[in-house]
C-alpha positions in Angstrom: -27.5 -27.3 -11.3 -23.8 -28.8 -12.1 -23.0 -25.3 -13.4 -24.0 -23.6 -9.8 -22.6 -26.5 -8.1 -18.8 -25.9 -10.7 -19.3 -22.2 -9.7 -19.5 -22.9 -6.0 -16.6 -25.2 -5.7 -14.4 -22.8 -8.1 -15.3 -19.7 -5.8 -14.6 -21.9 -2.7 -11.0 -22.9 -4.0 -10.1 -19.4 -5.4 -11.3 -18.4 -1.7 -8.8 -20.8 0.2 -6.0 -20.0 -2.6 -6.3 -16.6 -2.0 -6.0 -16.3 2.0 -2.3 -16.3 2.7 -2.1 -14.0 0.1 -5.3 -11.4 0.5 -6.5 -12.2 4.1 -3.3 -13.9 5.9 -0.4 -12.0 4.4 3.1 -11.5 5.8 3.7 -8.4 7.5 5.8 -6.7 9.8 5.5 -4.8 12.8 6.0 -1.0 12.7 10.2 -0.2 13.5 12.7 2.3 13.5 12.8 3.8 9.6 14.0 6.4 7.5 10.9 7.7 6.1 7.3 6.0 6.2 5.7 5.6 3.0 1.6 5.6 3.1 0.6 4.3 -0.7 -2.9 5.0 -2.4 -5.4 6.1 -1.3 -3.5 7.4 1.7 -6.7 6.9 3.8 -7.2 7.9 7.3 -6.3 4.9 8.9 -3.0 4.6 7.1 -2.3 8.2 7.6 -3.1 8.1 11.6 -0.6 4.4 11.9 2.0 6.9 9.7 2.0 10.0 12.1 1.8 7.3 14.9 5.4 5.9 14.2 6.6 9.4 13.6 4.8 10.6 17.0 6.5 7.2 18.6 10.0 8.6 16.7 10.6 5.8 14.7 10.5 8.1 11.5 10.7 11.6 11.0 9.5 11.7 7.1 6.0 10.8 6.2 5.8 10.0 2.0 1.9 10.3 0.8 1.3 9.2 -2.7 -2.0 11.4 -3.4 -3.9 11.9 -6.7 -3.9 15.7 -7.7 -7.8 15.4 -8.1 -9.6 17.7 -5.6 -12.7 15.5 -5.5 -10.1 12.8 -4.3 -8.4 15.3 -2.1 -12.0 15.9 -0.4 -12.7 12.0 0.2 -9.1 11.7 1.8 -8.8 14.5 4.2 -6.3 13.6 6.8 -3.9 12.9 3.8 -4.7 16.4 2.6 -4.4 18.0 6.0 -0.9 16.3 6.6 0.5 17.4 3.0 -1.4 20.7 2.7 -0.2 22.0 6.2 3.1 22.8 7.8 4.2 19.6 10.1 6.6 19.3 12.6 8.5 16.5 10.6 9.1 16.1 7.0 6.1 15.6 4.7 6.7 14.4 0.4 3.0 13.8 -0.8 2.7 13.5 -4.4 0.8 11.8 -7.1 3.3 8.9 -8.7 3.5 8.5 -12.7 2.0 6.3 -13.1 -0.6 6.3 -10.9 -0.3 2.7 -9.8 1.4 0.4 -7.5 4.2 0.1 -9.8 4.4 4.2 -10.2 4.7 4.2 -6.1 7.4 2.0 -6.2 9.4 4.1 -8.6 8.9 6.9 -6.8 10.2 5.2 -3.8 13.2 4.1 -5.5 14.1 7.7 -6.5 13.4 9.3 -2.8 15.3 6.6 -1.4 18.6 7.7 -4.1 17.6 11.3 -3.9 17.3 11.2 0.0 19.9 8.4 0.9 17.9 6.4 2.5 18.2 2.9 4.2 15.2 2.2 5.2 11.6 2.7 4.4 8.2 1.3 5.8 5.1 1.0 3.3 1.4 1.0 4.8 -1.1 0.0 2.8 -4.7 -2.1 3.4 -4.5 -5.8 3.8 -4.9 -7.7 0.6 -2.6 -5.0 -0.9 0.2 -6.3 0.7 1.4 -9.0 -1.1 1.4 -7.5 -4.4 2.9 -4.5 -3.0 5.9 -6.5 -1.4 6.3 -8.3 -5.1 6.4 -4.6 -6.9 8.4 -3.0 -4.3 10.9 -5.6 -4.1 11.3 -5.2 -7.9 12.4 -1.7 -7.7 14.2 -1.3 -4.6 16.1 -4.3 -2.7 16.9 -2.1 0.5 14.8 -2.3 4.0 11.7 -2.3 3.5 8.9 -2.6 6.1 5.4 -3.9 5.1 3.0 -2.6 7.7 -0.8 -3.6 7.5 -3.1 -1.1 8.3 -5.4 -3.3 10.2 -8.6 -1.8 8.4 -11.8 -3.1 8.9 -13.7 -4.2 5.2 -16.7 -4.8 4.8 -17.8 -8.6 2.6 -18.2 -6.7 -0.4 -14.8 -5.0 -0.5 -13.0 -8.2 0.6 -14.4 -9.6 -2.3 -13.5 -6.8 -5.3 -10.1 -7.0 -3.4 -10.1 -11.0 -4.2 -10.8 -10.1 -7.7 -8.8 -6.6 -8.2 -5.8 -8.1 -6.8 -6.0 -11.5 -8.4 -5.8 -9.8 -11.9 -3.8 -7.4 -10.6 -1.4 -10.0 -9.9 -1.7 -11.5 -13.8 -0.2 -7.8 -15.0 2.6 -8.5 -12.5 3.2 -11.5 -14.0 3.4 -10.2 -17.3 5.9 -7.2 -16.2 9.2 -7.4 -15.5 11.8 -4.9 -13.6 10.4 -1.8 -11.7 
Protein backbone atom coordinates (compact mmCIF):
# COMPACT_ATOMS: atom_id res chain seq x y z
CA UNK A 1 0.00 0.00 0.00
CA UNK A 2 2.89 2.73 0.90
CA UNK A 3 4.41 1.78 -2.49
CA UNK A 4 0.96 2.74 -4.37
CA UNK A 5 0.48 5.54 -2.02
CA UNK A 6 4.78 6.82 -2.97
CA UNK A 7 3.70 6.20 -6.60
CA UNK A 8 0.64 8.39 -6.37
CA UNK A 9 2.21 11.31 -4.66
CA UNK A 10 5.46 11.10 -7.04
CA UNK A 11 3.03 11.07 -10.22
CA UNK A 12 1.01 13.90 -8.60
CA UNK A 13 4.25 16.20 -8.13
CA UNK A 14 5.94 15.29 -11.42
CA UNK A 15 2.24 16.34 -12.78
CA UNK A 16 2.22 19.88 -11.03
CA UNK A 17 6.20 20.24 -11.99
CA UNK A 18 5.50 19.67 -15.30
CA UNK A 19 2.51 22.14 -16.11
CA UNK A 20 4.13 25.46 -16.93
CA UNK A 21 6.40 23.56 -18.77
CA UNK A 22 4.11 20.84 -20.89
CA UNK A 23 0.54 22.19 -20.41
CA UNK A 24 1.10 26.09 -19.48
CA UNK A 25 3.99 26.99 -21.62
CA UNK A 26 4.95 30.47 -22.93
CA UNK A 27 4.06 31.27 -26.27
CA UNK A 28 3.45 33.90 -28.54
CA UNK A 29 0.90 35.09 -30.76
CA UNK A 30 1.28 34.56 -34.57
CA UNK A 31 3.23 38.14 -36.21
CA UNK A 32 4.77 39.58 -39.01
CA UNK A 33 7.97 37.00 -39.96
CA UNK A 34 10.32 36.11 -42.42
CA UNK A 35 9.50 32.59 -43.01
CA UNK A 36 7.27 30.24 -40.74
CA UNK A 37 8.85 27.11 -39.66
CA UNK A 38 6.27 24.07 -38.97
CA UNK A 39 8.72 21.28 -37.03
CA UNK A 40 7.93 17.35 -36.92
CA UNK A 41 5.56 15.86 -37.69
CA UNK A 42 4.35 18.90 -39.71
CA UNK A 43 0.69 17.72 -38.96
CA UNK A 44 -2.39 19.14 -40.33
CA UNK A 45 -3.12 21.51 -37.73
CA UNK A 46 0.29 23.08 -37.81
CA UNK A 47 0.36 23.07 -41.49
CA UNK A 48 -3.36 24.89 -41.74
CA UNK A 49 -2.02 27.82 -38.58
CA UNK A 50 1.25 28.00 -41.16
CA UNK A 51 -0.63 28.71 -44.56
CA UNK A 52 -2.97 30.85 -42.27
CA UNK A 53 -0.24 33.47 -41.34
CA UNK A 54 1.00 33.33 -44.96
CA UNK A 55 -2.80 33.69 -46.26
CA UNK A 56 -3.10 36.68 -43.39
CA UNK A 57 0.59 37.92 -45.16
CA UNK A 58 2.47 37.86 -42.24
CA UNK A 59 4.98 35.36 -44.06
CA UNK A 60 5.55 34.51 -47.44
CA UNK A 61 7.90 31.26 -46.86
CA UNK A 62 6.54 28.16 -45.26
CA UNK A 63 9.75 25.74 -43.87
CA UNK A 64 8.33 21.92 -43.38
CA UNK A 65 10.76 19.64 -41.66
CA UNK A 66 9.27 16.20 -43.23
CA UNK A 67 10.74 12.64 -42.95
CA UNK A 68 11.56 11.28 -46.46
CA UNK A 69 9.56 7.98 -45.51
CA UNK A 70 6.47 7.56 -47.75
CA UNK A 71 4.50 5.71 -45.14
CA UNK A 72 5.10 8.98 -43.09
CA UNK A 73 4.36 11.12 -46.04
CA UNK A 74 0.88 9.16 -46.29
CA UNK A 75 -0.12 9.85 -42.47
CA UNK A 76 0.80 13.64 -42.95
CA UNK A 77 -0.87 14.66 -46.02
CA UNK A 78 -1.42 18.33 -45.95
CA UNK A 79 2.39 18.59 -45.28
CA UNK A 80 2.90 16.57 -48.44
CA UNK A 81 0.39 18.39 -50.44
CA UNK A 82 2.04 21.83 -49.48
CA UNK A 83 5.72 20.58 -50.30
CA UNK A 84 4.81 18.24 -53.14
CA UNK A 85 2.72 20.96 -55.08
CA UNK A 86 3.54 24.33 -56.68
CA UNK A 87 2.28 27.18 -54.03
CA UNK A 88 1.81 30.59 -54.46
CA UNK A 89 4.49 31.50 -51.75
CA UNK A 90 7.79 29.95 -51.04
CA UNK A 91 7.77 26.32 -49.68
CA UNK A 92 11.53 24.51 -48.11
CA UNK A 93 10.23 21.02 -46.72
CA UNK A 94 12.94 18.74 -45.84
CA UNK A 95 13.97 16.06 -43.55
CA UNK A 96 16.72 17.62 -40.92
CA UNK A 97 19.96 15.54 -40.06
CA UNK A 98 19.43 14.55 -37.60
CA UNK A 99 16.07 13.93 -37.50
CA UNK A 100 15.36 15.55 -34.17
CA UNK A 101 14.57 18.68 -32.46
CA UNK A 102 18.10 19.62 -32.32
CA UNK A 103 18.60 18.65 -36.32
CA UNK A 104 15.49 21.28 -36.95
CA UNK A 105 17.22 23.84 -35.21
CA UNK A 106 20.33 23.44 -37.28
CA UNK A 107 18.62 23.57 -40.16
CA UNK A 108 17.04 26.74 -39.10
CA UNK A 109 20.15 28.36 -38.32
CA UNK A 110 21.50 27.58 -41.89
CA UNK A 111 18.12 28.90 -43.83
CA UNK A 112 18.19 31.85 -41.67
CA UNK A 113 22.33 32.57 -42.92
CA UNK A 114 21.55 31.08 -46.38
CA UNK A 115 18.34 33.21 -46.69
CA UNK A 116 19.17 36.36 -44.54
CA UNK A 117 16.64 36.20 -42.41
CA UNK A 118 15.51 38.17 -39.33
CA UNK A 119 12.87 36.60 -38.27
CA UNK A 120 11.32 33.16 -37.96
CA UNK A 121 8.14 31.71 -36.32
CA UNK A 122 8.28 27.88 -35.12
CA UNK A 123 4.85 25.90 -34.72
CA UNK A 124 4.87 22.94 -32.99
CA UNK A 125 2.19 21.01 -30.46
CA UNK A 126 1.98 22.21 -26.94
CA UNK A 127 4.26 20.33 -24.58
CA UNK A 128 6.93 20.73 -27.36
CA UNK A 129 7.36 24.09 -26.78
CA UNK A 130 9.48 24.55 -24.13
CA UNK A 131 12.15 22.24 -25.21
CA UNK A 132 11.93 23.62 -28.51
CA UNK A 133 12.41 27.32 -27.29
CA UNK A 134 15.64 25.79 -25.14
CA UNK A 135 17.09 24.04 -28.51
CA UNK A 136 16.25 26.79 -30.72
CA UNK A 137 17.60 29.44 -28.66
CA UNK A 138 20.85 27.40 -28.59
CA UNK A 139 21.42 27.56 -32.28
CA UNK A 140 20.06 30.70 -33.40
CA UNK A 141 19.66 34.02 -31.06
CA UNK A 142 17.57 36.04 -33.69
CA UNK A 143 13.53 36.52 -33.58
CA UNK A 144 12.05 33.81 -33.00
CA UNK A 145 8.33 33.19 -32.56
CA UNK A 146 6.98 30.28 -30.63
CA UNK A 147 3.43 29.59 -31.82
CA UNK A 148 1.29 26.74 -30.14
CA UNK A 149 -0.71 24.86 -32.31
CA UNK A 150 -3.63 24.69 -30.07
CA UNK A 151 -4.14 20.79 -30.76
CA UNK A 152 -6.46 18.91 -28.99
CA UNK A 153 -4.63 15.49 -27.12
CA UNK A 154 -6.14 13.07 -25.95
CA UNK A 155 -5.16 11.76 -21.73
CA UNK A 156 -2.99 9.19 -23.17
CA UNK A 157 -0.82 11.50 -25.43
CA UNK A 158 -0.62 14.24 -22.74
CA UNK A 159 0.81 11.71 -20.71
CA UNK A 160 3.77 9.99 -23.21
CA UNK A 161 4.31 13.83 -23.80
CA UNK A 162 4.93 14.17 -19.81
CA UNK A 163 7.32 11.37 -20.14
CA UNK A 164 8.95 11.90 -23.77
CA UNK A 165 9.58 15.36 -23.06
CA UNK A 166 10.74 15.00 -19.49
CA UNK A 167 13.67 12.68 -20.72
CA UNK A 168 13.87 14.51 -23.59
CA UNK A 169 14.76 17.41 -21.50
CA UNK A 170 17.63 15.15 -19.48
CA UNK A 171 19.57 14.78 -23.15
CA UNK A 172 19.27 18.56 -23.28
CA UNK A 173 20.85 18.85 -20.33
CA UNK A 174 23.58 16.80 -21.14
CA UNK A 175 24.26 18.71 -24.62
CA UNK A 176 25.71 21.72 -25.14
CA UNK A 177 25.75 24.29 -28.22
CA UNK A 178 23.37 23.69 -31.25
Amino acid sequence: MRIVIALLAFGLVFAVVGWPFFVAPAHDEPRAVDAVYVIGPPTDARMALAETMVADGLADTVVVSLSDSAEEREVLPEASRVCDEPQDYAVLCSQPEPFTTRGEARWMRDLVAAEGWESVAVITVTPHLTRTRVIMERCWNGDIVYIDSQETLMPWEWAHHYLYQSAAFVKVALEDGC
